[in-house]
Rosetta silent file (secondary structure, phi, psi, omega in degrees, C-alpha in Angstrom):
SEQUENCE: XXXXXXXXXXXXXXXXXXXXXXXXXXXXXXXXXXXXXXXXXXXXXXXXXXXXXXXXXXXXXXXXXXXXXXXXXXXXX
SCORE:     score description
SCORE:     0.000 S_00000001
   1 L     0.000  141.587 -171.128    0.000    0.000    0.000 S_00000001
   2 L   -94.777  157.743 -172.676    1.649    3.432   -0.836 S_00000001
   3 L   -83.510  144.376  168.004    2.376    5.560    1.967 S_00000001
   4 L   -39.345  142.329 -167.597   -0.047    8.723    2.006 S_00000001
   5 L   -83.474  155.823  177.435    2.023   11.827    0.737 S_00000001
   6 E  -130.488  144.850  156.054    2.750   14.025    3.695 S_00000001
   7 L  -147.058  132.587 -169.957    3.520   17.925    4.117 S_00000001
   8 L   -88.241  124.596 -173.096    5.561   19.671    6.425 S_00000001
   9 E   -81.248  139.711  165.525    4.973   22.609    8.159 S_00000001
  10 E   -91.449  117.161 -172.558    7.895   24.840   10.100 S_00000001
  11 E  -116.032    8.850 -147.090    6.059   26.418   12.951 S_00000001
  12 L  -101.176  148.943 -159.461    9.362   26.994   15.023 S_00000001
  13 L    67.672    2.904  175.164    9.672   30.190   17.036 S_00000001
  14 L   -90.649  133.204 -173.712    6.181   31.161   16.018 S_00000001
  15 L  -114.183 -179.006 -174.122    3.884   30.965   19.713 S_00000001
  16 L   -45.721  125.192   60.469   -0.003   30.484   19.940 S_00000001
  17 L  -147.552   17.673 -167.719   -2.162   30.929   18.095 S_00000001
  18 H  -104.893   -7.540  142.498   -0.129   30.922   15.128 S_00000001
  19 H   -46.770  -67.535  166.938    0.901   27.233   14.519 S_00000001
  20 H   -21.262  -68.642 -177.074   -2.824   26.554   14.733 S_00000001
  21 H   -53.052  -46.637  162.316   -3.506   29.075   12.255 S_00000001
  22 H   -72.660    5.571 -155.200   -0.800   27.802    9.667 S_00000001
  23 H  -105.044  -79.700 -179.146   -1.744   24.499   10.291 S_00000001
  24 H   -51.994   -5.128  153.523   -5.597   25.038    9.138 S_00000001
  25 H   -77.206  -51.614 -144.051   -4.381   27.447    6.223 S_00000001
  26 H   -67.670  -38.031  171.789   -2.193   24.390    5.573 S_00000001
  27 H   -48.318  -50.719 -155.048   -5.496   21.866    5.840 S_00000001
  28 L   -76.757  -10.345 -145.243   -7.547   23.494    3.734 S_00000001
  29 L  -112.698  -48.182 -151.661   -4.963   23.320    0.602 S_00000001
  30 L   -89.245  174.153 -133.642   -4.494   19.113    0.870 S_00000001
  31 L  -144.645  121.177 -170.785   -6.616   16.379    0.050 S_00000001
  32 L   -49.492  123.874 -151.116   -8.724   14.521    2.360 S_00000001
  33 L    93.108  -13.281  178.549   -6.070   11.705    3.968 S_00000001
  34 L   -73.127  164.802 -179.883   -2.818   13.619    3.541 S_00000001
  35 E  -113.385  142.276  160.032   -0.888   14.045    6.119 S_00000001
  36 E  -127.773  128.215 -178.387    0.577   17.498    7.547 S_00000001
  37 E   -94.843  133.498  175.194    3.594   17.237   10.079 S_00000001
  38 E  -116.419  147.784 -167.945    3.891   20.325   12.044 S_00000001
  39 E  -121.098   76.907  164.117    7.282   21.221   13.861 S_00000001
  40 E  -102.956 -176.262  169.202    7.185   24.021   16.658 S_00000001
  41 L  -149.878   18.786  151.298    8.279   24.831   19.508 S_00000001
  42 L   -62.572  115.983  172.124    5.796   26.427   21.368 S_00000001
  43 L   -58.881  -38.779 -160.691    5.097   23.461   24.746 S_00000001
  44 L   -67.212  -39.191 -153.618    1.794   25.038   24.515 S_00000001
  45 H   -89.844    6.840 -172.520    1.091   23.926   21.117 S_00000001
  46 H  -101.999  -25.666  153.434    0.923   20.142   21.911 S_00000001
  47 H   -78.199  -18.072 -178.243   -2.843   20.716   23.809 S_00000001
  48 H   -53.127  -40.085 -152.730   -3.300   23.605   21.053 S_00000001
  49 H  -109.762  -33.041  176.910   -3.187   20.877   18.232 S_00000001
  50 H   -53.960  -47.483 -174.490   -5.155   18.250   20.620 S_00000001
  51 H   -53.595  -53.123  169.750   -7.854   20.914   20.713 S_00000001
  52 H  -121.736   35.301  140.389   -7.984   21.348   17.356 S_00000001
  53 H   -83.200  -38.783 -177.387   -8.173   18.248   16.011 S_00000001
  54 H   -59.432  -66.662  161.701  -11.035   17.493   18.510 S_00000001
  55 L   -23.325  -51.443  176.852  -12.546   20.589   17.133 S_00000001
  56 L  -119.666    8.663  154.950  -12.450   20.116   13.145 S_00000001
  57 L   113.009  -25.322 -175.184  -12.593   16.549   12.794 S_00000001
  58 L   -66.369  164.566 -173.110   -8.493   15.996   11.508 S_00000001
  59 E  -102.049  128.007  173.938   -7.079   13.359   12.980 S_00000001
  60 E   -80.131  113.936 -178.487   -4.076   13.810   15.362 S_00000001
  61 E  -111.977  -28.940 -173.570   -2.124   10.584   14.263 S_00000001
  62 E  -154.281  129.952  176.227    0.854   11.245   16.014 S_00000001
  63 E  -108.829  153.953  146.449    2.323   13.985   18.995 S_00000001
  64 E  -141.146  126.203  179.712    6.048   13.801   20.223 S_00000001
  65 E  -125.554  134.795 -167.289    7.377   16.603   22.214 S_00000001
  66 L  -109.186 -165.648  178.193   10.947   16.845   23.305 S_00000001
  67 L   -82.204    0.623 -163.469   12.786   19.706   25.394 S_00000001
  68 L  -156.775  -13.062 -150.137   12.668   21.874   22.708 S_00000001
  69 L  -156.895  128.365 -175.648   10.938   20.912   19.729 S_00000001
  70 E  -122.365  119.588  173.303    6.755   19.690   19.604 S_00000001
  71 E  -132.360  134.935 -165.790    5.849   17.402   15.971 S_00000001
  72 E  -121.182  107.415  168.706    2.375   17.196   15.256 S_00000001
  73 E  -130.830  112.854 -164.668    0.627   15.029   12.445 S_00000001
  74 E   -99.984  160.867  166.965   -2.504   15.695   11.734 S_00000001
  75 E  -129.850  101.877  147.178   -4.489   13.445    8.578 S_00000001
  76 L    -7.872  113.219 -171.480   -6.551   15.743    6.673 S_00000001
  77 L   -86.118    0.000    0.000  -10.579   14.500    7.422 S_00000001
């Protein structure tokens, strides 16, 4: 099965609400099942992106947050 194309956002040094914001300009462009990986590094932004997946229906597939660095992958609904 091929893997779903993915695209990656740079969110780093940008703080709330503006990951969010580039993430759902970012949604709106891709095709329901893509994937978009988001990379910040706002701590904040790993309930920010919980929120709003619960909120518009994408799918959260995967969080990892480190000391410094938060990756996000939402799949396009």
């Amino acid at each position: 099965m091929p893997t779903p194309s993915y695209r990656e956002l740079d969110t780093r040094g940008l703080n709330c609400p503006l990951p969010i914001l580039k993430a759902k300009k970012a949604l709106a462009d891709m095709a329901s099942g893509e994937l978009l990986r988001v990379v910040s590094t706002d701590p904040g932004s790993m309930r920010d992106f919980q929120a709003f997946a619960r909120q518009t229906g994408n799918e959260l597939v995967e969080q990892t947050g480190g000391t410094s660095e938060f990756v996000h992958v939402l799949r396009r609904r």
